[in-house]
N, CA, C and O atoms as a Maestro MAE file, in Angstrom:
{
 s_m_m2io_version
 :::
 2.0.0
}

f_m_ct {
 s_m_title
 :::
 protein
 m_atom[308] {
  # First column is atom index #
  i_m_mmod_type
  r_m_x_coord
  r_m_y_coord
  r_m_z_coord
  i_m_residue_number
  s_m_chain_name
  s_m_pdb_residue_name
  s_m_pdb_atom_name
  i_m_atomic_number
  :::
  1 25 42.140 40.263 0.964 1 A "UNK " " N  " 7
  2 3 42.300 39.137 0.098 1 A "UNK " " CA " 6
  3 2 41.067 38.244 0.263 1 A "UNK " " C  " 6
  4 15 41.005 38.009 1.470 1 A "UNK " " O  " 8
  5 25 40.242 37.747 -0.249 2 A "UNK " " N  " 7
  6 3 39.872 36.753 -0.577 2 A "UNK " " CA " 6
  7 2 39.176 35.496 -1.727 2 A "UNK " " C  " 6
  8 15 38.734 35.425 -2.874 2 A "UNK " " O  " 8
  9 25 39.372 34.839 -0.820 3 A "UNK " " N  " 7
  10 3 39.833 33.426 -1.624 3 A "UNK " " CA " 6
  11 2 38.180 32.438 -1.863 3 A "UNK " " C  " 6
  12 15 37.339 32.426 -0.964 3 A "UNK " " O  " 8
  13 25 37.978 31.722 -3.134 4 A "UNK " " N  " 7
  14 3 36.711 31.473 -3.127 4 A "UNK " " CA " 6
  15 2 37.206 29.692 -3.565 4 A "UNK " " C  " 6
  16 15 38.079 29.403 -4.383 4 A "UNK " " O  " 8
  17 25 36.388 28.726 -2.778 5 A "UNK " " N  " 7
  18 3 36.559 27.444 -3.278 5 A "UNK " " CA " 6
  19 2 34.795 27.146 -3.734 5 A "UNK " " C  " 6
  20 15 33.715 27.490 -3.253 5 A "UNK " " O  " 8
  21 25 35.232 26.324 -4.916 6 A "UNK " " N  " 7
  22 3 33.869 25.642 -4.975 6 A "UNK " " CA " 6
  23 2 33.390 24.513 -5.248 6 A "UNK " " C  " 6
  24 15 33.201 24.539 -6.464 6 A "UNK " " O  " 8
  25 25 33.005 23.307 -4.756 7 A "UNK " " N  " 7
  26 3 32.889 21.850 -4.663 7 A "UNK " " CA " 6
  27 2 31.562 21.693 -5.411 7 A "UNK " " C  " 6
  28 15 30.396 22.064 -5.277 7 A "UNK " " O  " 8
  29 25 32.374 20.891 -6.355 8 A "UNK " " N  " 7
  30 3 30.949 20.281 -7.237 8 A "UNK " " CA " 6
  31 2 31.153 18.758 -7.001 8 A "UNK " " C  " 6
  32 15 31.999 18.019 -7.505 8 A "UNK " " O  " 8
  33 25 29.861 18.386 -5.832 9 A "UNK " " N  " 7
  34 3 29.818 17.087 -6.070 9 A "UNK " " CA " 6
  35 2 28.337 16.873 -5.561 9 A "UNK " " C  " 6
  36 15 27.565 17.819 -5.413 9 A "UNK " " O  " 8
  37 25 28.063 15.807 -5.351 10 A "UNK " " N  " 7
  38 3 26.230 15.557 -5.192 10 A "UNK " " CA " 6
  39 2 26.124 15.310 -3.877 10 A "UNK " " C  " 6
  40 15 27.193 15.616 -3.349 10 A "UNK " " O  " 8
  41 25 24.991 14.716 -2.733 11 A "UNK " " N  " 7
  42 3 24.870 15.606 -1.735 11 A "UNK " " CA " 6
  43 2 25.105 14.168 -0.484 11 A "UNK " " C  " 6
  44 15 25.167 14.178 0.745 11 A "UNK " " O  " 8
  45 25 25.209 12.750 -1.766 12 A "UNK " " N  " 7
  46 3 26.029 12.239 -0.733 12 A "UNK " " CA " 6
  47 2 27.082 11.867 -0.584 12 A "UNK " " C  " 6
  48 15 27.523 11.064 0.238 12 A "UNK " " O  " 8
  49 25 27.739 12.614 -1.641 13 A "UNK " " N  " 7
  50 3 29.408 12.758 -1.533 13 A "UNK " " CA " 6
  51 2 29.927 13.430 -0.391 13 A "UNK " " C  " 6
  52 15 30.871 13.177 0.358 13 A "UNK " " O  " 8
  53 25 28.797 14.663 -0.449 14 A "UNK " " N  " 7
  54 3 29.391 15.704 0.576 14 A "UNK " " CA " 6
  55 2 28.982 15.013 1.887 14 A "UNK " " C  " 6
  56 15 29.684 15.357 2.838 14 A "UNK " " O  " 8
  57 25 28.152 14.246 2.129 15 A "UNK " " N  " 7
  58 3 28.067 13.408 3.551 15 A "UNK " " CA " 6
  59 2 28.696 12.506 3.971 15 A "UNK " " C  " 6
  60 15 28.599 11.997 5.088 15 A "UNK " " O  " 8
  61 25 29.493 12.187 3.006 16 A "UNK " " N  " 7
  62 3 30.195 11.022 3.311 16 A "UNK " " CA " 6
  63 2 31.792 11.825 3.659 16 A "UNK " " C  " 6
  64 15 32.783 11.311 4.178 16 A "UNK " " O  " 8
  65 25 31.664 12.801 3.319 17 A "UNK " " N  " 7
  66 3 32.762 13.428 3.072 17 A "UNK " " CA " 6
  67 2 33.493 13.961 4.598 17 A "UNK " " C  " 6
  68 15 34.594 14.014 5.147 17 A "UNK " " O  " 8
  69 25 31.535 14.425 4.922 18 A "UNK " " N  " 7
  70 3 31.774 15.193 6.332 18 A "UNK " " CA " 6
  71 2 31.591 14.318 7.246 18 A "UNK " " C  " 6
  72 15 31.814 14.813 8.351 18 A "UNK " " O  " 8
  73 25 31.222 13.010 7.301 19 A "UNK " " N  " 7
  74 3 31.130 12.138 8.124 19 A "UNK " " CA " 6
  75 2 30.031 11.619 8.053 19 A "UNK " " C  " 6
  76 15 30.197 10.512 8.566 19 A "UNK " " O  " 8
  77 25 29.353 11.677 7.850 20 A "UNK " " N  " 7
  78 3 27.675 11.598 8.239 20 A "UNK " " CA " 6
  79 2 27.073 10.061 7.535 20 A "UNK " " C  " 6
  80 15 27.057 9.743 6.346 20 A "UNK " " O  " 8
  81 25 26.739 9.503 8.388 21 A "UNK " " N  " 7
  82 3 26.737 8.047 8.430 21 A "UNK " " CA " 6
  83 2 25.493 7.929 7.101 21 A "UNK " " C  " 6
  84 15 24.388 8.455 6.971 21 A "UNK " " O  " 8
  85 25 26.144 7.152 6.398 22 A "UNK " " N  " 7
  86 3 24.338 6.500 5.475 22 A "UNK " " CA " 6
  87 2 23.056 5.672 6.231 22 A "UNK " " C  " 6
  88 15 22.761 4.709 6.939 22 A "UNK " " O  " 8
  89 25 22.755 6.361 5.796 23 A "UNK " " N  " 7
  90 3 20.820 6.054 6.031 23 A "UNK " " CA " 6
  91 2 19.733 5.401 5.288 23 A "UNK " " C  " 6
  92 15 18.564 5.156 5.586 23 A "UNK " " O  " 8
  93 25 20.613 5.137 3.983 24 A "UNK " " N  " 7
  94 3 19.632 4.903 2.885 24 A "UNK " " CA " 6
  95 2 19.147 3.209 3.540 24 A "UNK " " C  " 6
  96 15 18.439 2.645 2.706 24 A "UNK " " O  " 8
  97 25 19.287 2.701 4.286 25 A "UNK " " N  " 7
  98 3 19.007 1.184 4.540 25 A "UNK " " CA " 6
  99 2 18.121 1.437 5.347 25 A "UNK " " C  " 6
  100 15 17.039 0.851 5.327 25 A "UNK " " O  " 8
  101 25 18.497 2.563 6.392 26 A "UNK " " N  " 7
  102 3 17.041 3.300 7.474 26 A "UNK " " CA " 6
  103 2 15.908 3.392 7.010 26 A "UNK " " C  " 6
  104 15 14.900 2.756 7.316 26 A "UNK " " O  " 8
  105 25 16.107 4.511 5.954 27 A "UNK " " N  " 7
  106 3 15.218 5.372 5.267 27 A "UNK " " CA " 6
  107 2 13.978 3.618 4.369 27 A "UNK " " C  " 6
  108 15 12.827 3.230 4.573 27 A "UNK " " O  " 8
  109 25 14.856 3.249 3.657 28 A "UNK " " N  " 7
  110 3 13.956 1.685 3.176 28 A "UNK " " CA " 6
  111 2 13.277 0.743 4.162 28 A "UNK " " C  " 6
  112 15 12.241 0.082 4.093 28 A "UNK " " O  " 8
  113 25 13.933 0.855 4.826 29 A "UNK " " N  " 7
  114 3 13.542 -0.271 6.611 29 A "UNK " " CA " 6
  115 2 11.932 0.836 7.080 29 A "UNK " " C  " 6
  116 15 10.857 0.312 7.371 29 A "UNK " " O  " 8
  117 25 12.177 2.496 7.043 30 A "UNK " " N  " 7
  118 3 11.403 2.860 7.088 30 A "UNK " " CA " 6
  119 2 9.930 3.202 6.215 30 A "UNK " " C  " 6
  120 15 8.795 3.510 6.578 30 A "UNK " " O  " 8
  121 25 10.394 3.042 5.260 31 A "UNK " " N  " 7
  122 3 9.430 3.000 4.273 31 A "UNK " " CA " 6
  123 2 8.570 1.544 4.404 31 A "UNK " " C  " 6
  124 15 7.375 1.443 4.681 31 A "UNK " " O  " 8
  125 25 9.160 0.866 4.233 32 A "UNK " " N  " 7
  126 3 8.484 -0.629 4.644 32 A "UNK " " CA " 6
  127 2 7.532 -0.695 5.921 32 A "UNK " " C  " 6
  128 15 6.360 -1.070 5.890 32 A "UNK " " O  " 8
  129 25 8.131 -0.328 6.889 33 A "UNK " " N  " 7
  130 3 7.157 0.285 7.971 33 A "UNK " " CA " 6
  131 2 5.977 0.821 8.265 33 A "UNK " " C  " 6
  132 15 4.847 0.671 8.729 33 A "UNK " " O  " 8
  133 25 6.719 1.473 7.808 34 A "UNK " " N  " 7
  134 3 5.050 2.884 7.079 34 A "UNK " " CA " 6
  135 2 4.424 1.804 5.666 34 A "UNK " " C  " 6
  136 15 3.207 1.974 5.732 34 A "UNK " " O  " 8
  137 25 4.641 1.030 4.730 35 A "UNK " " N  " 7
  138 3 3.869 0.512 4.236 35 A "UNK " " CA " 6
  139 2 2.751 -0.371 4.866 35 A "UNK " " C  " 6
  140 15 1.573 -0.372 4.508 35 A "UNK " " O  " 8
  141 25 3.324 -1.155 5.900 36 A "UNK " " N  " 7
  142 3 2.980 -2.124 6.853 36 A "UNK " " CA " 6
  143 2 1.686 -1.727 7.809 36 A "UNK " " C  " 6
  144 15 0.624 -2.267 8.119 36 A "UNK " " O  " 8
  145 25 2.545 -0.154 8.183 37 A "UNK " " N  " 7
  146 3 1.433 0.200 8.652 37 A "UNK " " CA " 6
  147 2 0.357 0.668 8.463 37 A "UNK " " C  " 6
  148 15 -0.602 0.552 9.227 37 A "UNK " " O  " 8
  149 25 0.379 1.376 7.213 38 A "UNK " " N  " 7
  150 3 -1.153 1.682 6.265 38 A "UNK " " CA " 6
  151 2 -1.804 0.164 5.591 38 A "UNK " " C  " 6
  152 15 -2.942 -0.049 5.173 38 A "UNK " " O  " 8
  153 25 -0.791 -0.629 5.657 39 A "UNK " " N  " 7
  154 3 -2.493 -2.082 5.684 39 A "UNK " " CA " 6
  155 2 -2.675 -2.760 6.638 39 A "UNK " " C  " 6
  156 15 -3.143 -3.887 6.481 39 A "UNK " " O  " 8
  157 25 -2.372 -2.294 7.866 40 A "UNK " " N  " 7
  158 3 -2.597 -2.274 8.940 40 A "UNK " " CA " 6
  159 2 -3.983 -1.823 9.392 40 A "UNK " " C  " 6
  160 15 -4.917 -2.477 9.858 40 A "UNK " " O  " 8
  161 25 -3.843 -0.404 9.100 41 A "UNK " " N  " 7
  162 3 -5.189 0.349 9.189 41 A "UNK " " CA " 6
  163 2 -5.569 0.234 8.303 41 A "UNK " " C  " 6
  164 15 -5.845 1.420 8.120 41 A "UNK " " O  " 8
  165 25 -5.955 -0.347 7.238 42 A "UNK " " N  " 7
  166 3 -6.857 -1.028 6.216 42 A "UNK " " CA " 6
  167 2 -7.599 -1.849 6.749 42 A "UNK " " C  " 6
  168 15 -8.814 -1.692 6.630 42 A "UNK " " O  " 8
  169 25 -7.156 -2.788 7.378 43 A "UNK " " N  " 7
  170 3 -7.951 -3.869 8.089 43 A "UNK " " CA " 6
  171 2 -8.345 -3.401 9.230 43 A "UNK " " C  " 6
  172 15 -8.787 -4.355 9.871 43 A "UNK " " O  " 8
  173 25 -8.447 -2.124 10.025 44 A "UNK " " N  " 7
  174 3 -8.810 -1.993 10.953 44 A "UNK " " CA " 6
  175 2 -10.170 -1.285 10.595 44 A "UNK " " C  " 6
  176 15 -11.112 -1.281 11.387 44 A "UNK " " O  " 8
  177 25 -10.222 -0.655 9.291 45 A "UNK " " N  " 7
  178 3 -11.752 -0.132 8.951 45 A "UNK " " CA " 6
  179 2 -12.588 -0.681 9.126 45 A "UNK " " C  " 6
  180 15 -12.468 -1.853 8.768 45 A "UNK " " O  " 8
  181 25 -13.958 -0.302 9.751 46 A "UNK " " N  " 7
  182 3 -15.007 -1.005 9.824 46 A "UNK " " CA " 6
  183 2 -15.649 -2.197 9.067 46 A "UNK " " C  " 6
  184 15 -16.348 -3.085 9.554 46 A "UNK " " O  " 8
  185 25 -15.224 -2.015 7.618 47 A "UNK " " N  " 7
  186 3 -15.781 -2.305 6.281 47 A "UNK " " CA " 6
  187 2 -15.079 -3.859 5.965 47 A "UNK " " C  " 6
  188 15 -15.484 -4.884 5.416 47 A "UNK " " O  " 8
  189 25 -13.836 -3.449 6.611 48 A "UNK " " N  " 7
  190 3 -12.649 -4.589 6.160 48 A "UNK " " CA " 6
  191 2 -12.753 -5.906 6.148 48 A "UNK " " C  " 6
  192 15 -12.288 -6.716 5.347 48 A "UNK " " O  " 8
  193 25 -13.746 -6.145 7.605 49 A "UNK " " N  " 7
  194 3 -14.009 -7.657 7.013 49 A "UNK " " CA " 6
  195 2 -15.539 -8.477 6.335 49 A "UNK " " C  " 6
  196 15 -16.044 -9.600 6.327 49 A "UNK " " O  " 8
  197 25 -15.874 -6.886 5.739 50 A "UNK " " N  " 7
  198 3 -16.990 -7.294 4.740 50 A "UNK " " CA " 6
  199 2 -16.290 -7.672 3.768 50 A "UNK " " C  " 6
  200 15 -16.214 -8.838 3.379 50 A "UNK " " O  " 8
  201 25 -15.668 -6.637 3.252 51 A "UNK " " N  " 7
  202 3 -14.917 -6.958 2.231 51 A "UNK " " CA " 6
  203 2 -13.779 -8.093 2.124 51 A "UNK " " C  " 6
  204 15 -13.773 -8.617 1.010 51 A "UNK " " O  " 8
  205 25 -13.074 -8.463 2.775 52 A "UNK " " N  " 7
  206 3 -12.586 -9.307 2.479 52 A "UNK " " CA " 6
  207 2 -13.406 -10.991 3.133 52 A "UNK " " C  " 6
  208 15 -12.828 -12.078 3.097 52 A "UNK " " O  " 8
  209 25 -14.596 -10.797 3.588 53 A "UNK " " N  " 7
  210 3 -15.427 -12.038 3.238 53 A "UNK " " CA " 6
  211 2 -16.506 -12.268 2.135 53 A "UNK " " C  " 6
  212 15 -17.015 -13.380 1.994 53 A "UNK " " O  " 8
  213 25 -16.880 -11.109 1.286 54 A "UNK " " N  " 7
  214 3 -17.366 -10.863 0.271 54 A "UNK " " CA " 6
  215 2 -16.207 -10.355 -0.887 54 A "UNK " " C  " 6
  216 15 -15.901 -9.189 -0.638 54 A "UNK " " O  " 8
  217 25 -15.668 -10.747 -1.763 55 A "UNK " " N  " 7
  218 3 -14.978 -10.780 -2.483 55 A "UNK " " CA " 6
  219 2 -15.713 -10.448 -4.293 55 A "UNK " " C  " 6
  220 15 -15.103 -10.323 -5.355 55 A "UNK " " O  " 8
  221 25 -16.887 -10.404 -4.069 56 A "UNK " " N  " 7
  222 3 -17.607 -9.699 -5.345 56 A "UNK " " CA " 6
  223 2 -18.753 -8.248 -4.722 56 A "UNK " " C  " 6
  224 15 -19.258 -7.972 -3.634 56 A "UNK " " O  " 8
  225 25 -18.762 -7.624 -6.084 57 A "UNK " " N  " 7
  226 3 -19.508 -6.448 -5.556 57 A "UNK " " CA " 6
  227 2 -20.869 -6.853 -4.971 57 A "UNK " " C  " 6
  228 15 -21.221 -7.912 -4.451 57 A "UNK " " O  " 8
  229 25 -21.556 -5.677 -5.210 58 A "UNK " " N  " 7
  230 3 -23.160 -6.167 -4.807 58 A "UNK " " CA " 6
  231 2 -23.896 -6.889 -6.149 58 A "UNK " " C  " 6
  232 15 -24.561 -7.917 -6.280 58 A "UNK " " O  " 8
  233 25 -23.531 -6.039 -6.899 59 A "UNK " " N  " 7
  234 3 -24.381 -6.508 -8.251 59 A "UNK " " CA " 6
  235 2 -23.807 -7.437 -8.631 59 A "UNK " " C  " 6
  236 15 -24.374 -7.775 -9.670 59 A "UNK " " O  " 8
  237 25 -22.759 -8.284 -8.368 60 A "UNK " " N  " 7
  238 3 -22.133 -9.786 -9.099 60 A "UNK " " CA " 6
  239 2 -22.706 -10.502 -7.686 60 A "UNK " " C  " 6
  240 15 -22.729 -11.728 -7.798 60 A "UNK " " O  " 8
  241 25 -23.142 -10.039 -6.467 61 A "UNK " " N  " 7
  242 3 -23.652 -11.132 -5.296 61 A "UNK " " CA " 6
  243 2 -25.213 -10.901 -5.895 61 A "UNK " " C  " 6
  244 15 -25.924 -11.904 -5.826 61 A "UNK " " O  " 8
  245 25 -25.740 -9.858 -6.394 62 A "UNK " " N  " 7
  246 3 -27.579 -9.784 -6.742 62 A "UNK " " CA " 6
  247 2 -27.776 -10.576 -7.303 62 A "UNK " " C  " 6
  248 15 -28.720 -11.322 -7.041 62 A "UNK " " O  " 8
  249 25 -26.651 -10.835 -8.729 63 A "UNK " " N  " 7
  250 3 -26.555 -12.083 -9.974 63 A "UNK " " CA " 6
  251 2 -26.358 -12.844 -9.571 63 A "UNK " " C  " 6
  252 15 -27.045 -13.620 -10.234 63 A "UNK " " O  " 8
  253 25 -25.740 -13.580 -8.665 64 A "UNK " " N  " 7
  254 3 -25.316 -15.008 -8.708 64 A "UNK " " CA " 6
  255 2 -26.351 -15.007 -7.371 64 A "UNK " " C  " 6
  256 15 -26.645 -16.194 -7.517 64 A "UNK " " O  " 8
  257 25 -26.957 -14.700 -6.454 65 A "UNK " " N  " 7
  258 3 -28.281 -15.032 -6.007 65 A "UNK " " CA " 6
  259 2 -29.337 -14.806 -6.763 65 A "UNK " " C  " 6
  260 15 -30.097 -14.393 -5.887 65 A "UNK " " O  " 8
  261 25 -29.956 -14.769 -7.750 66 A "UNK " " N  " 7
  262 3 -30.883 -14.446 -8.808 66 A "UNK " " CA " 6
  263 2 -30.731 -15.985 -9.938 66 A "UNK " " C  " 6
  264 15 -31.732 -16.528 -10.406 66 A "UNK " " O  " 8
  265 25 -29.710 -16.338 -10.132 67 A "UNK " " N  " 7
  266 3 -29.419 -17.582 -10.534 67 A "UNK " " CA " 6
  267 2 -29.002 -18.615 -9.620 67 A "UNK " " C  " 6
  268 15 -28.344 -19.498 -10.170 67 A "UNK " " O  " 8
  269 25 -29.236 -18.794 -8.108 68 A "UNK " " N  " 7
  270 3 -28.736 -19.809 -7.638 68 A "UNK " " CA " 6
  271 2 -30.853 -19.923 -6.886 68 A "UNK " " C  " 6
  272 15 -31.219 -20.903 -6.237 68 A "UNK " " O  " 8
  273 25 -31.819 -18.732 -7.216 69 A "UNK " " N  " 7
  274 3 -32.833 -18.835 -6.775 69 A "UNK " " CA " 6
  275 2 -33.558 -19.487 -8.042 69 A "UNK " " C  " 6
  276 15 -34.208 -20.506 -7.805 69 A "UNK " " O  " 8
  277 25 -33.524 -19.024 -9.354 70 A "UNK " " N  " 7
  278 3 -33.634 -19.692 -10.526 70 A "UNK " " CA " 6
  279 2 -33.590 -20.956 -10.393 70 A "UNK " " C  " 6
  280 15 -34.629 -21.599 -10.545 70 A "UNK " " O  " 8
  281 25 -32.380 -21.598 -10.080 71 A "UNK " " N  " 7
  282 3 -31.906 -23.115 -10.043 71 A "UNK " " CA " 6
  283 2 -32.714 -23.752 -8.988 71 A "UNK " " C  " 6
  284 15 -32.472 -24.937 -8.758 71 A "UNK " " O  " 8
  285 25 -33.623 -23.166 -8.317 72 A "UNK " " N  " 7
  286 3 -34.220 -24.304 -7.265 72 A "UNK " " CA " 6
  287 2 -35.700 -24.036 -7.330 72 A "UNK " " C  " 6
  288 15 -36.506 -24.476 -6.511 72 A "UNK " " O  " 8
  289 25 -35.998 -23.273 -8.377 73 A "UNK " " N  " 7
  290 3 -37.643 -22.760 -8.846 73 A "UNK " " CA " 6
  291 2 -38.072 -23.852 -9.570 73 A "UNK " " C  " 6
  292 15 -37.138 -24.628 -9.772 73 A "UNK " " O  " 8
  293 25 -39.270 -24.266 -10.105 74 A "UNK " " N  " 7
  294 3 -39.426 -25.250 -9.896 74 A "UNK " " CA " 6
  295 2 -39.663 -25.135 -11.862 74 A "UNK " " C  " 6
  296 15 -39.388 -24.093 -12.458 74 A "UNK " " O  " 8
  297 25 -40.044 -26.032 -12.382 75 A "UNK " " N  " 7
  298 3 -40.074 -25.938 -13.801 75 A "UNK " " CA " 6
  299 2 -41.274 -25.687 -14.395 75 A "UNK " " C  " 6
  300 15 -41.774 -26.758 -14.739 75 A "UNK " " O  " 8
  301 25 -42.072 -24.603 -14.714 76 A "UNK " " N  " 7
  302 3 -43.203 -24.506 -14.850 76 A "UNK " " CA " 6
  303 2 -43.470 -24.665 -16.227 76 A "UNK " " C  " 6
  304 15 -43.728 -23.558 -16.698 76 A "UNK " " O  " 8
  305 25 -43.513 -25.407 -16.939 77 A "UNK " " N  " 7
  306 3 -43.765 -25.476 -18.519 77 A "UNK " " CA " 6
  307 2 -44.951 -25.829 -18.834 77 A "UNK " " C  " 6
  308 15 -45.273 -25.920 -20.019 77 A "UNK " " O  " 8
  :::
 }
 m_bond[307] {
  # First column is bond index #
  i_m_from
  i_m_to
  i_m_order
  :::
  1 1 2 1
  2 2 3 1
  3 3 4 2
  4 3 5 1
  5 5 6 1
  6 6 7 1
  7 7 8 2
  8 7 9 1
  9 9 10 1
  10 10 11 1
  11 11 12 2
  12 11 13 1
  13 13 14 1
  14 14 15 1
  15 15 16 2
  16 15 17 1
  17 17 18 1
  18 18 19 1
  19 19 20 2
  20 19 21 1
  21 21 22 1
  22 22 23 1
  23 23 24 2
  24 23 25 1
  25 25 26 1
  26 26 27 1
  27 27 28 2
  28 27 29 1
  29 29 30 1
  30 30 31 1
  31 31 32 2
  32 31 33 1
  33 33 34 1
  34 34 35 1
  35 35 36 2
  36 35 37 1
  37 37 38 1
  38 38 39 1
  39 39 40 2
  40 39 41 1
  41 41 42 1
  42 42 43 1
  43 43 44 2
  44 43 45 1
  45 45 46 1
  46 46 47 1
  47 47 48 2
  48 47 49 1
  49 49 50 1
  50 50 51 1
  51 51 52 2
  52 51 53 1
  53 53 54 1
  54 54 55 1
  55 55 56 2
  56 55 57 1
  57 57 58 1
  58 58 59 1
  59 59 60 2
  60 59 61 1
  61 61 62 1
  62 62 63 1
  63 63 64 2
  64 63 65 1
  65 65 66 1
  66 66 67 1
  67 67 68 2
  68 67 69 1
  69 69 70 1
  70 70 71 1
  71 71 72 2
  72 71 73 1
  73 73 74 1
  74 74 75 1
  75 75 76 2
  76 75 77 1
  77 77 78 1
  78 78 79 1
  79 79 80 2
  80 79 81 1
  81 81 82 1
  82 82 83 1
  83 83 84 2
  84 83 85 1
  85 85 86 1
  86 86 87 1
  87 87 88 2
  88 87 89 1
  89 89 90 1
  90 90 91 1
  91 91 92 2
  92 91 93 1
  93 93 94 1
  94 94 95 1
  95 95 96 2
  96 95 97 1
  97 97 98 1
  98 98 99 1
  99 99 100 2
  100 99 101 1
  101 101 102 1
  102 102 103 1
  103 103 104 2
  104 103 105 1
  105 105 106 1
  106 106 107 1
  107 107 108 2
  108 107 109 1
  109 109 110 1
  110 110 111 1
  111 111 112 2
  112 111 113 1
  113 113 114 1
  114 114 115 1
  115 115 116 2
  116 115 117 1
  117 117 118 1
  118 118 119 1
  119 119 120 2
  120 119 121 1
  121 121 122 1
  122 122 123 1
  123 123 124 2
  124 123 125 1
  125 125 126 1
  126 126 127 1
  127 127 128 2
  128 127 129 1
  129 129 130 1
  130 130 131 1
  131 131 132 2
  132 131 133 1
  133 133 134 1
  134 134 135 1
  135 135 136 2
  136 135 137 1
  137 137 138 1
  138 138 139 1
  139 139 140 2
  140 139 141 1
  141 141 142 1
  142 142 143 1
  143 143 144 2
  144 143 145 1
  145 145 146 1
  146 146 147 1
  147 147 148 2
  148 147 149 1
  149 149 150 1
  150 150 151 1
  151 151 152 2
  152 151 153 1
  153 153 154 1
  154 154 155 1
  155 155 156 2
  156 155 157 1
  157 157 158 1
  158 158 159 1
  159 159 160 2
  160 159 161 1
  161 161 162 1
  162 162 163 1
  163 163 164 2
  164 163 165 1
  165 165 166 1
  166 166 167 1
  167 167 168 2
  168 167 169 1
  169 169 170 1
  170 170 171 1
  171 171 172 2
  172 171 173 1
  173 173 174 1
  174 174 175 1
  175 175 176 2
  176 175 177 1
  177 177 178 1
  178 178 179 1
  179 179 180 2
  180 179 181 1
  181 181 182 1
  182 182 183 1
  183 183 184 2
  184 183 185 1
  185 185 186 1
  186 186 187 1
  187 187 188 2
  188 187 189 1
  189 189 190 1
  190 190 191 1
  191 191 192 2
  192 191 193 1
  193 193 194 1
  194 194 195 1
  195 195 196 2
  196 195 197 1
  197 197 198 1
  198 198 199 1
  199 199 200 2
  200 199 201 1
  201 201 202 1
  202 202 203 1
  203 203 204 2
  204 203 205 1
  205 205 206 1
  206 206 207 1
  207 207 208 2
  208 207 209 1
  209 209 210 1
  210 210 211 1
  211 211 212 2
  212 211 213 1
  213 213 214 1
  214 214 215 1
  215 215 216 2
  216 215 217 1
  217 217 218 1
  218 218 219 1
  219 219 220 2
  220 219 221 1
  221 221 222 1
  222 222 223 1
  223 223 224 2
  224 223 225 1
  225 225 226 1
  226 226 227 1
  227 227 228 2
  228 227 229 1
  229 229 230 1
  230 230 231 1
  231 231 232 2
  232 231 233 1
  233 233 234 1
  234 234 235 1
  235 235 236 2
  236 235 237 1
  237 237 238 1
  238 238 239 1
  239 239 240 2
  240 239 241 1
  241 241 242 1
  242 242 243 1
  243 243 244 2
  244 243 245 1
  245 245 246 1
  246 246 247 1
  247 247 248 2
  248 247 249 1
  249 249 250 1
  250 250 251 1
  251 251 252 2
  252 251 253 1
  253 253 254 1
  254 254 255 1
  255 255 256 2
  256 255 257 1
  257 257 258 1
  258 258 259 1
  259 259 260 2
  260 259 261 1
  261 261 262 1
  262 262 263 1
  263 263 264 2
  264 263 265 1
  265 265 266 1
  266 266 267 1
  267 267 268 2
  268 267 269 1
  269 269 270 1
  270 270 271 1
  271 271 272 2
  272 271 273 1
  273 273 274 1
  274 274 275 1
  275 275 276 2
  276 275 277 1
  277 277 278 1
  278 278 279 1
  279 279 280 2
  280 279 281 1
  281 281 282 1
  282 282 283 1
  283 283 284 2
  284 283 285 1
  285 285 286 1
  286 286 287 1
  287 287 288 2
  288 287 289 1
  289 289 290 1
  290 290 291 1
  291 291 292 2
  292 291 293 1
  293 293 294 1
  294 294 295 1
  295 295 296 2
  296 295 297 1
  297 297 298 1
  298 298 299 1
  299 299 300 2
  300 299 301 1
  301 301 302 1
  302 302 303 1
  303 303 304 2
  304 303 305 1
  305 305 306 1
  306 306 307 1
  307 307 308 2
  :::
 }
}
């Protein structure tokens, strides 16, 4: 004889079903973590606090020193 059962339900029905504690608050707590920690090591790159004390590229710092050397040249007309 045998006998066939078959459960259609989704996969945290069946965990909840069999006991198995939820995680989904873990799993987010962990994600946040791991976000935290990749700009973490963002700022630990060498580069990091060029960049965030220079806040324009090179060519918008070439321009605005090119016009702040302009402004103190003298007026030759």
């Amino acid at each position: 004889m045998k006998i066939t059962i078959e459960v259609d339900c989704t996969l945290e029905e069946a965990c909840c079903f069999l006991g198995r504690p939820d995680i989904a608050a873990i799993q987010t707590t962990m994600e946040k973590i791991q976000q935290r920690m990749a700009g973490a090591i963002d700022t630990t790159m060498p580069d990091a606090p060029l960049r965030l004390s220079m806040p324009m590229s090179p060519d918008q710092m070439q321009q605005a020193f090119a016009k702040l050397s302009d402004a103190f040249r003298p007026n030759q007309s």
